[in-house]
N, C-alpha and C positions, 0 to 999 in steps of 0.2 A: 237583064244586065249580065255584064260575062263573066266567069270567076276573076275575082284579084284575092292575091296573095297579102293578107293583114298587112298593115305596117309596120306592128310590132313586131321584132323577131321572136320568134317559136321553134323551138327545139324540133325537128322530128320527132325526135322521140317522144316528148310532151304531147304535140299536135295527135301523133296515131294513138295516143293513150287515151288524150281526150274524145277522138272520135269514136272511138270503140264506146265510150259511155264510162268505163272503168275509173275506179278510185284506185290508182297506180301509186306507186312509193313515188317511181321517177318521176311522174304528169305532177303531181301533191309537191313533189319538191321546186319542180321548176316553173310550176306557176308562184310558188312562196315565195320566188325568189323574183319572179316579176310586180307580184303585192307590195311587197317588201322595198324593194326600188323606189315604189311610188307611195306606200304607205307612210314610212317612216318618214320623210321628208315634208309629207303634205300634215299629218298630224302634227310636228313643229310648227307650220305656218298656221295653221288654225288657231292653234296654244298661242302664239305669237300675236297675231292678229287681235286675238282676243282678251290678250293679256294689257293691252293698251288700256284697255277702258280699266280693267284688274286694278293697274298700277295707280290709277288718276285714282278709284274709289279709296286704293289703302291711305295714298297721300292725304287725301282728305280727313279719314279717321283718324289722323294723328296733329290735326289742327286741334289749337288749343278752343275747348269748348266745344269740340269737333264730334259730340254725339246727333247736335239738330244738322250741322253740316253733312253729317254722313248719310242721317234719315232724309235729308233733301234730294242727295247725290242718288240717293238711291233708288227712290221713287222715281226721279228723275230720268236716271236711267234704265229701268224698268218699262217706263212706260216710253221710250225711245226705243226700245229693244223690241216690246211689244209693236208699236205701233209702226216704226218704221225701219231699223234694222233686221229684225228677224221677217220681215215681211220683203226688203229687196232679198235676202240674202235666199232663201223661201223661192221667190220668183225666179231670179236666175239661176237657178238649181236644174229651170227646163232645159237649161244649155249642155245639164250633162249629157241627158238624150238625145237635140239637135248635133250639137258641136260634137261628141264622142260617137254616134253612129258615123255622122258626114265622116271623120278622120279615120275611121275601120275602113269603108269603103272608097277611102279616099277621092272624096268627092271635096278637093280641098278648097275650091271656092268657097264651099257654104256656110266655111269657121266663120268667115271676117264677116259676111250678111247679115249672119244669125248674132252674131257679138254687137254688131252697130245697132241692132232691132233691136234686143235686149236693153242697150245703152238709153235710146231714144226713149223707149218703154217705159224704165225704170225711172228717169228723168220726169219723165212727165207725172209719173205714179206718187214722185217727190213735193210737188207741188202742194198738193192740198195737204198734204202730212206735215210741211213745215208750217201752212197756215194754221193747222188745228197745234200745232207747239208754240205756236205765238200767243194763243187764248190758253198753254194747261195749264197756270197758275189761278186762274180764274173760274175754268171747268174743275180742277180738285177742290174748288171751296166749295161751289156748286152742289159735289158730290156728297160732301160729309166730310172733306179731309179736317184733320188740325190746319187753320189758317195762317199761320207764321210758318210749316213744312210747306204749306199750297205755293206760297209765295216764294218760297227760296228755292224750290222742284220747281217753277214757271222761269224763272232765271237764270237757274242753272240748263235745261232743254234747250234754251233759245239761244244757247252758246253751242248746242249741239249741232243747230240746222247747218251750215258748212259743211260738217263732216258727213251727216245724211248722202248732201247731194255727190259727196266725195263717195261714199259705197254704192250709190247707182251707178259711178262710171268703174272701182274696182270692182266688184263680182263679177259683171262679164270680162272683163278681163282675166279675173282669176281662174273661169272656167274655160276663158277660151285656152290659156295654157295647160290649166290641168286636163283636157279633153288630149292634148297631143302629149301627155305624159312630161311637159317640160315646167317640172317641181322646183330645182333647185334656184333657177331664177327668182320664184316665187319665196323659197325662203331665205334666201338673201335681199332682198328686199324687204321682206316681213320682222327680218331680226336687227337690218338698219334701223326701222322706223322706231323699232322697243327701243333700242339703243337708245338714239336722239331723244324720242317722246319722254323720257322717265328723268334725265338733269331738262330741259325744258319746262315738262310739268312741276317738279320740285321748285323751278325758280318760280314760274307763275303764281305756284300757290303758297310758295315760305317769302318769295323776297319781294315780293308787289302786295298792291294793293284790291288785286283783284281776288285774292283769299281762296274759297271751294270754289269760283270759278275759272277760277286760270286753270283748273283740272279738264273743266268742257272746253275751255280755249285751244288747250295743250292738248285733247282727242280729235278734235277739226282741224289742227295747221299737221299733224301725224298722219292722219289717214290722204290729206291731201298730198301729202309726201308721197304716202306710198306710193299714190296714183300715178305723179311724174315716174317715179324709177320703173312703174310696169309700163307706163307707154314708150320710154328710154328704152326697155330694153327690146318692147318686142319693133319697136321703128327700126333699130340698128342690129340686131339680131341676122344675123343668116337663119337661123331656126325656123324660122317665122317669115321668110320670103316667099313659099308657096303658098300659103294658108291665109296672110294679112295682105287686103286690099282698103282702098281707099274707100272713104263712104259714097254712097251711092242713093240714088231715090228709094230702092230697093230697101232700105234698111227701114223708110216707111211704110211696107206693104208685107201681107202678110203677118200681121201682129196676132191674129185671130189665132194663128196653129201655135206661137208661141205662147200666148196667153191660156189658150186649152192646158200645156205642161205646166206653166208658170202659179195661176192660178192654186191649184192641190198641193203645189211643193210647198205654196208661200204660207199655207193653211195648217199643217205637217209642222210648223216652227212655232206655232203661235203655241204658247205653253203657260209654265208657270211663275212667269213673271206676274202675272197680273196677280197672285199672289201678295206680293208685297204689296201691293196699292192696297187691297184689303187690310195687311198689318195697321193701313193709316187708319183703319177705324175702332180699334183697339185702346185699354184705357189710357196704357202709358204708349201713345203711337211711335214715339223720339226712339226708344228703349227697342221696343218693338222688332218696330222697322231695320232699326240699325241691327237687329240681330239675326233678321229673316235676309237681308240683304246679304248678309256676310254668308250665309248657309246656301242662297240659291248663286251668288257669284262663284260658290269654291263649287258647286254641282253644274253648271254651266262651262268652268273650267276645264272640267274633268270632261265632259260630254266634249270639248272642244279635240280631245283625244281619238274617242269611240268615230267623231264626225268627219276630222281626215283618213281613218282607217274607212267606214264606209264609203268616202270619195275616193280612195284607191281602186276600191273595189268598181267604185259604178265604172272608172274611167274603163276598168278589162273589160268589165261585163259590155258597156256601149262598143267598145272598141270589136269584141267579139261577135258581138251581133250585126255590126255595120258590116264588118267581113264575110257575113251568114258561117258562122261558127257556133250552133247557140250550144256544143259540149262544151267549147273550150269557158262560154259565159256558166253555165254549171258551174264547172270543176272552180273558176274565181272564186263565185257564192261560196262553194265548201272551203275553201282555205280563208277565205276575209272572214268567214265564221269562227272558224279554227281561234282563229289570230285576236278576235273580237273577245271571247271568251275569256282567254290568257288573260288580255288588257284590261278587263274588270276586276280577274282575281290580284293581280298585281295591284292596280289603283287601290281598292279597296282596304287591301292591307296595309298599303303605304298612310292613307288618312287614318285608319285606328291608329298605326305606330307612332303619329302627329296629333292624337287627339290633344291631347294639353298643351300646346302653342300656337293652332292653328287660329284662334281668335288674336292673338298678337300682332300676326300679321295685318290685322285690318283695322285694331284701335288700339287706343292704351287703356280705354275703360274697362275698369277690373269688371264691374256686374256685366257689359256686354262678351266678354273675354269665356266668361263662367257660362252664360246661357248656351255661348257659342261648342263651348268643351263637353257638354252636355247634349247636345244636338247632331254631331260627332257619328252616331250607330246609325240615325235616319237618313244622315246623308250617304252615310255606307250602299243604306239599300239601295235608295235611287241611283246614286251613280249605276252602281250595277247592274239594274233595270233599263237605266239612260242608257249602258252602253250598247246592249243588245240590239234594244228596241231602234235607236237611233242606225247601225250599224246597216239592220235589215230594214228600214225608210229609204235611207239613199241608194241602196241597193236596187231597190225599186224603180228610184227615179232612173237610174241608170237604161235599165229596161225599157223604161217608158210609160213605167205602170204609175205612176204617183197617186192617182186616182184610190191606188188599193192600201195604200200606205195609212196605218192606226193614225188619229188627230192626237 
């Protein structure tokens, strides 16, 4: 293949620091300031993105008698996150490798191929996952759960299936733009949909009659919002006229090399949510649940941070390797480090200086509120564990390596 010159633009000066190997003031600064470009931006959209589901849980906590509604929601969504969210999200993750090398080397056809395959993928991968959400009221009684939580976690999921199939069609979307570094599209979109999603869910769930589920209602008609405004943008987009073609048979073929990457990323997400589903076997489960929920959604949160600072990263690292650059993919790893670390000590002090009202946010029940204030120092650690270790996963996938990435 013949050299090409990256797409990205690169200083001279950066570029000859990088090659030399050197950890430079100047290279360190001006890759910071290309991290940073796309770090800052993509970390809102995660926070945003994820903050949807955030918003629907607190409105529910604050329904009257809203302790078994909150242990529903939240089981509920746990095991949605486990079994089907974090698993597409996970999957097309391989796109940061396909789609972010193809755009280094500007092989710009292979975005749109690799995004329809993805789509199709994902799609189909949706299938039996909304069927196994149509029986989990039934499998958590099965299990040992509390049977009055089984039942209202099986009710509230099958409100979720809509929005499922809405995050199989955005995450390749979302990485086919973040692979070409175009963020901001993506967080204005992402901070429309919170907008809307947060008086929509509030009406569903204070002024109907559909109570803690107009919360799952109000996360499936959002996410499918957001969908229209990314296919809106990148159809009419000049940005996105060399890189987006139409579907093709092509987008059928080849699933094998995409699934190789998809597969270990989608593995890499599966976490501690399923934690909670154990709370339900606990004596007082209601109490439990609703307070192990509120401690892994604010550390999920938080990792939502750590998770767009590692997608910046992978986006340089794929991008510099697609160009055969692999100093300049270096010198990224050491600054998205840099940056990764900061991000920990900052969060982490910001949740102690919030210890005592952090549980408000999610109920008005004083004994969950307490357990929550108390819980406060562990979440401390994790976050900051989460944010490392999360930071150097994506880094990975970027590379191509997802295979080497801690489960």
């Amino acid at each position: 293949m013949e050299d090409r010159a990256p797409l990205l633009p690169r200083r001279q000066e950066a570029a000859a620091a990088a090659k030399s190997g050197g950890w430079r003031c100047g290279a360190a600064a001006a890759e910071a300031r290309k991290v940073a470009h796309v770090a800052l931006p993509m970390a809102a959209v995660s926070v945003a993105q994820y903050a949807v589901q955030v918003a629907s849980n607190m409105m529910v906590g604050h329904l009257p008698g809203g302790v078994l509604a909150l242990s529903a929601s939240a089981i509920a969504t746990s095991l949605a996150s486990v079994s089907g969210f974090s698993l597409l999200i996970g999957m097309s993750n391989g796109l940061e490798t396909l789609c972010g090398q193809a755009y280094g080397a500007e092989q710009y056809g292979r975005l749109g191929v690799q995004t329809y395959r993805a789509m199709v993928t994902l799609t189909a991968v949706s299938i039996p996952i909304s069927l196994l959400w149509v029986f989990m009221g039934k499998l958590l009684t099965l299990i040992g759960q509390d049977p009055m939580i089984s039942h209202e976690a099986g009710r509230y999921i099958m409100w979720l299936i809509p929005a499922l199939f809405a995050y199989a069609v955005s995450q390749p979307l979302t990485k086919f733009l973040q692979s070409q570094s175009l963020i901001i599209p993506m967080l204005w979109s992402s901070i429309a949909t919170l907008l809307l999603h947060i008086p929509v869910c509030w009406l569903l769930v204070f002024k109907t009659s559909l109570g803690y589920i107009g919360a799952a209602l109000a996360i499936s008609v959002s996410y499918w919002l957001n969908v229209f405004m990314l296919v809106a943008y990148i159809g009419c987009s000049n940005s996105c006229k060399e890189t987006f073609s139409r579907p093709t048979l092509d987008a059928f073929s080849g699933v094998g090399v995409f699934m190789r990457l998809a597969l270990p990323s989608a593995l890499m997400l599966w976490s501690f949510e399923v934690i909670i589903l154990l709370s339900g076997l606990l004596p007082n489960p209601e109490l439990q649940t609703s307070v192990l929920s509120t401690c892994m959604t604010t550390i999920t949160l938080m990792y939502t941070i750590a998770y767009g600072i590692g997608a910046a990263g992978s986006t340089r690292v794929s991008n510099e390797l697609g160009a055969g650059n692999p100093e300049g993919a270096r010198l990224a790893v050491r600054v998205v480090m840099s940056i990764a670390v900061t991000e920990a000590v900052l969060i982490t002090g910001a949740l102690l200086a919030s210890q005592h009202i952090l549980g408000y946010a999610y109920s008005s029940d004083k004994e969950v509120v307490d357990y929550v204030n108390a819980m406060v120092p562990f979440i401390c650690i994790s976050v900051a564990a989460d944010s490392l270790q999360g930071v150097l996963s994506v880094l990975l996938e970027g590379a191509g390596r997802s295979t080497w990435a801690p489960m």
